[in-house]
C-alpha positions as CSV (number, residue, x, y, z in Angstrom):
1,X,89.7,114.9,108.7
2,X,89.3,112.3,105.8
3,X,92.5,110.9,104.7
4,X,93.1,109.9,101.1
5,X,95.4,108.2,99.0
6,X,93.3,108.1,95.6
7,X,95.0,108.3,92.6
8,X,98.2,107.9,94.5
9,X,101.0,105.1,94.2
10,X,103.1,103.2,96.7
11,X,105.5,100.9,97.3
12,X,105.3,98.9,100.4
13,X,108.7,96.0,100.6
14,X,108.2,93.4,103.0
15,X,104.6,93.4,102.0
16,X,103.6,89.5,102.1
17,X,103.6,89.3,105.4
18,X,103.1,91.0,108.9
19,X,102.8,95.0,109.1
20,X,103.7,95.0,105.6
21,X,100.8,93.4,104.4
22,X,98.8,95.1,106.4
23,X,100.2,98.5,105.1
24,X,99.4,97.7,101.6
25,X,95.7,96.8,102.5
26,X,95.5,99.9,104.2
27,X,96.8,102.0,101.3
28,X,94.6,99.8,98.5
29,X,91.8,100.2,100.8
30,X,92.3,104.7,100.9
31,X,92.6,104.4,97.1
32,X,96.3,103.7,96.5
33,X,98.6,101.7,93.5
34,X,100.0,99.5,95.2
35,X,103.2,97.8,94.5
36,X,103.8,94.7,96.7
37,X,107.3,94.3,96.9
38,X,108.4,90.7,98.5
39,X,111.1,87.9,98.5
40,X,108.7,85.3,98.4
41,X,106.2,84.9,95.3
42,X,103.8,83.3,96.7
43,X,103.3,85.3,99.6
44,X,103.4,88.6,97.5
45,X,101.2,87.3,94.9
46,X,98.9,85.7,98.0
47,X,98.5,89.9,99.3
48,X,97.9,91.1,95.6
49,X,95.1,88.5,95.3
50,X,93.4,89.6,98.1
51,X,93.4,93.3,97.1
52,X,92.5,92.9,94.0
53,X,89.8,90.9,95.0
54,X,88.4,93.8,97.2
55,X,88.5,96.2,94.2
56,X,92.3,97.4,94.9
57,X,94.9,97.7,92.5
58,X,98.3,95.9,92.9
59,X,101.2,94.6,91.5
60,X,103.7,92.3,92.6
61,X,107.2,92.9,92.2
62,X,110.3,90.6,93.5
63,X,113.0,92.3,95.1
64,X,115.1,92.1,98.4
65,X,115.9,95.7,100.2
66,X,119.9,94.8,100.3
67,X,120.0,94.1,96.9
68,X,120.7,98.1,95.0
69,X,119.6,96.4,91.7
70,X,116.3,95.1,93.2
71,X,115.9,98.4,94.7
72,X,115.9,100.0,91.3
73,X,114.0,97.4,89.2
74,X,111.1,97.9,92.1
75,X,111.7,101.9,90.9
76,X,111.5,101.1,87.2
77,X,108.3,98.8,87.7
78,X,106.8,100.6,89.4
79,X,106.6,103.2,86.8
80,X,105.8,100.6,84.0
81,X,102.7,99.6,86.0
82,X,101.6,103.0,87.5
83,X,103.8,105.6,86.1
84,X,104.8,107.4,89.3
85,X,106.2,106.8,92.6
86,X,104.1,108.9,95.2
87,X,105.2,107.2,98.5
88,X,107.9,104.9,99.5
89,X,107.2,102.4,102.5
90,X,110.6,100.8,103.7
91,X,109.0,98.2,106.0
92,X,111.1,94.8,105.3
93,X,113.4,93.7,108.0
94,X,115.1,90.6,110.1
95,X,115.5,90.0,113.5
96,X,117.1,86.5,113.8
97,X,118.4,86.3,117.6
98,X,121.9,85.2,118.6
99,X,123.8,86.1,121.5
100,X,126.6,88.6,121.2
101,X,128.9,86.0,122.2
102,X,127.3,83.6,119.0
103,X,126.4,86.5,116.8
104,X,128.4,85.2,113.4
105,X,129.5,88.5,111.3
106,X,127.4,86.9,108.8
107,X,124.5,87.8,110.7
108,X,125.1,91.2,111.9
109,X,126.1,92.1,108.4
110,X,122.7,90.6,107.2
111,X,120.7,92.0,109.5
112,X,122.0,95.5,108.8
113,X,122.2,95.6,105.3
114,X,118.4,94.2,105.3
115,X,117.1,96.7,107.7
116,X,119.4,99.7,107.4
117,X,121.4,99.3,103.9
118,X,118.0,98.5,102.3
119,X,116.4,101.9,103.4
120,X,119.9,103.4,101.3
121,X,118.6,101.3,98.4
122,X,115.1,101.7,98.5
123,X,115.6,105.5,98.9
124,X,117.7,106.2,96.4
125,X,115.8,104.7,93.8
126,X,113.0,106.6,94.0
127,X,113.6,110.0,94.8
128,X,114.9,111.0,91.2
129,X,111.3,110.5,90.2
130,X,110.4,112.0,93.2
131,X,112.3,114.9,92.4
132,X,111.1,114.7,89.1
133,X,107.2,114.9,90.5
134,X,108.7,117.7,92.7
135,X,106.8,115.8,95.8
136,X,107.0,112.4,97.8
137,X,106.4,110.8,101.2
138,X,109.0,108.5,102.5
139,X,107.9,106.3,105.3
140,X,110.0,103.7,107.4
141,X,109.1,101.4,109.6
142,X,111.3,101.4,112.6
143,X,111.0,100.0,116.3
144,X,111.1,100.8,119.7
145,X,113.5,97.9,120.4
146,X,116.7,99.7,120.1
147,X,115.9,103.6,120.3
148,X,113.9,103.5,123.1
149,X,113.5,99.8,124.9
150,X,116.4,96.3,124.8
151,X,116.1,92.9,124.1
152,X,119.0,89.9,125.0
153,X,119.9,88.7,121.5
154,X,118.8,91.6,119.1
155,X,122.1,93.9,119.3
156,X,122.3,93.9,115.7
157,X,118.6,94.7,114.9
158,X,118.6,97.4,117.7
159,X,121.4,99.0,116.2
160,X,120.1,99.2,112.7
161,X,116.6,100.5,113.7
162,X,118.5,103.3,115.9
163,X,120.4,103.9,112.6
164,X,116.8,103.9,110.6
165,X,116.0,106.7,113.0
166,X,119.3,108.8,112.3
167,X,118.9,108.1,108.7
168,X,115.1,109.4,108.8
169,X,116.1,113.1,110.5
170,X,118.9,112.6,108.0
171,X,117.3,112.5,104.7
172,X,114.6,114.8,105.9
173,X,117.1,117.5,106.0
174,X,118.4,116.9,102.5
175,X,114.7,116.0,100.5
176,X,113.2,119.0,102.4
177,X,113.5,121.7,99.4
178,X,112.0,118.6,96.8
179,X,108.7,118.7,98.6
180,X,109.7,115.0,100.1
181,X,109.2,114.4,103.1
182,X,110.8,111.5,105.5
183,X,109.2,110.3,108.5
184,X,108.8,106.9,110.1
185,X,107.1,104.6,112.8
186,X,108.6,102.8,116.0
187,X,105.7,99.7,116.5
188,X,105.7,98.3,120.1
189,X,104.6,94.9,120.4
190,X,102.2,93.8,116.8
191,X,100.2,90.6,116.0
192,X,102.2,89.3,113.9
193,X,103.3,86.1,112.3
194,X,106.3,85.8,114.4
195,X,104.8,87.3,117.3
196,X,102.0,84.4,117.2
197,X,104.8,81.9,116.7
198,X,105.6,82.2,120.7
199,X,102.4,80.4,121.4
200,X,99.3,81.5,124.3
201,X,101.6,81.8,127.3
202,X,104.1,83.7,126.1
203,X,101.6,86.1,124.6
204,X,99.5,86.7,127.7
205,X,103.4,87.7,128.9
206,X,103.9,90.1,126.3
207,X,100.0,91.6,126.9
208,X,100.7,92.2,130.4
209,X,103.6,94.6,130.0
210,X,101.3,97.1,127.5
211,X,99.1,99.5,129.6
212,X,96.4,99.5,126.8
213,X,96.2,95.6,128.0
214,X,96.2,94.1,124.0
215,X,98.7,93.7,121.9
216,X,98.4,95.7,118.7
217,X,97.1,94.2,115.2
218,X,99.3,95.3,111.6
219,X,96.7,97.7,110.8
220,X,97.4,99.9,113.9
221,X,100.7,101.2,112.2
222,X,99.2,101.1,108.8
223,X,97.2,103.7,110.0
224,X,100.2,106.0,111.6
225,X,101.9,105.6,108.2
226,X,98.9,106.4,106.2
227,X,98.7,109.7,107.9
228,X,102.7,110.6,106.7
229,X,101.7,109.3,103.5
230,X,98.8,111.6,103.1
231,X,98.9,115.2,101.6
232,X,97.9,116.4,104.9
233,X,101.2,115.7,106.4
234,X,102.6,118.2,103.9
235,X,104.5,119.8,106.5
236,X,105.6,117.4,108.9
237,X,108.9,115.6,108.2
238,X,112.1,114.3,110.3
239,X,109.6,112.3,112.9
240,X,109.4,108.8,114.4
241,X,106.1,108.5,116.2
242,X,105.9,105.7,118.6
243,X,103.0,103.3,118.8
244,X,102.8,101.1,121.2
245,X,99.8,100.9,123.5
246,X,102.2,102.5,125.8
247,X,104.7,99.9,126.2
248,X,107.6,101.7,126.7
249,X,105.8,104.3,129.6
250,X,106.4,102.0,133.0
251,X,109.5,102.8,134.8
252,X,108.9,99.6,135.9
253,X,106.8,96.1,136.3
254,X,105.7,97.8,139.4
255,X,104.1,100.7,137.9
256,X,101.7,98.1,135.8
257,X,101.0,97.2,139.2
258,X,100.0,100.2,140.5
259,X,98.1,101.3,137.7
């Protein structure tokens, strides 16, 4: 099976850095409008460079996912420069750690209305032309920390990527009979920026709890979402799909042991 996006157009937020950049060299690279959607300029426009330098087509638009009016100026832009909106990736989030016993409401309120408030936003601007087009694939990027696996320190980013999961079977149900569909990806443990920020030894940590025995590069959940973002995932809608290298199978460090 050969998986397309040519002639399509998406929005990726979050793009300048991490998965998101990742995602919108993916969908450049299957033949996709891309519009790069970032807080930072020069990032963005750093990720827009390098498509276009490949052959890709994209645009960079400013916006921030909690902001509703950024959410629909990334809409209307994204018409001006490619006169649809085919698929809508909702990848930006935080996950500044604190403590629940130092977790300000400042930061709980930021991190969910970045990574579940922004999924509203970014949602609701674009289905009317989805509905309009009478099609559209809605993809999120979620996690496994939260609906499936914990972390000290990240209460308020587990909660809002178990939300992002609700909201997904959520807004499945209702975009159904438009030909939308809504689906999303949990990542496991992804080469990253922030990830490379905890330096060799705490790495080779990480690496040792994933039975695949790497840890996983942007691209591999670029991939998953290029699949719901294809026409040949007409019919699937409402699902999370977990990629991890099988991260969250051991019952224990034991079983890694064993293996």
């Amino acid at each position: 099976m050969t998986i397309s996006l040519q002639g399509k157009t998406a929005i990726v937020t979050g793009a300048g850095r991490g998965i998101g950049r990742g995602v919108a060299h993916v969908f450049a690279d299957e033949g996709a409008n891309v519009l790069v959607v970032n807080r930072s300029e020069a990032a963005g426009q750093k990720v827009v460079d390098e498509i276009t330098a490949k052959g890709g087509k994209a645009v960079l638009c400013l916006g921030d996912v909690k902001s509703k009016a950024d959410m629909e100026n990334m809409a209307a832009a994204c018409l001006e420069s490619f006169g649809a909106i085919d698929i809508l990736c909702m990848n930006a989030g935080i996950y500044p750690q604190a403590l629940l016993g130092d977790m300000s409401e400042e930061m709980w309120d930021d991190v969910l209305d970045t990574n579940l408030k922004g999924i509203l936003f970014g949602t609701q601007a674009c289905i009317p032309q989805m509905k309009k087009q009478k099609s559209g694939r809605i993809v999120v990027v979620s996690s496994i920390t939260g609906p499936q696996v914990g972390w000290p320190g990240l209460c308020h980013y587990m909660a809002s990527k178990g939300g992002a999961n609700a909201f997904i079977r959520g807004a499945s149900l209702e975009l159904a009979k438009y030909n939308i569909t809504v689906n999303g990806v949990s990542p496991g443990s992804i080469m990253t920026e922030g990830l490379q920020e905890l330096g060799g030894e705490a790495l080779e940590e990480v690496r040792q709890i994933i039975p695949a025995g790497y840890i996983g590069d942007p691209e591999d959940i670029a991939y998953a979402l290029l699949y719901f973002a294809s026409d040949q995932a007409r019919y699937v809608t409402g699902q999370i799909l977990v990629v991890d290298g099988g991260q969250i199978l051991p019952e224990s460090p034991a079983a890694m042991a064993d293996a």
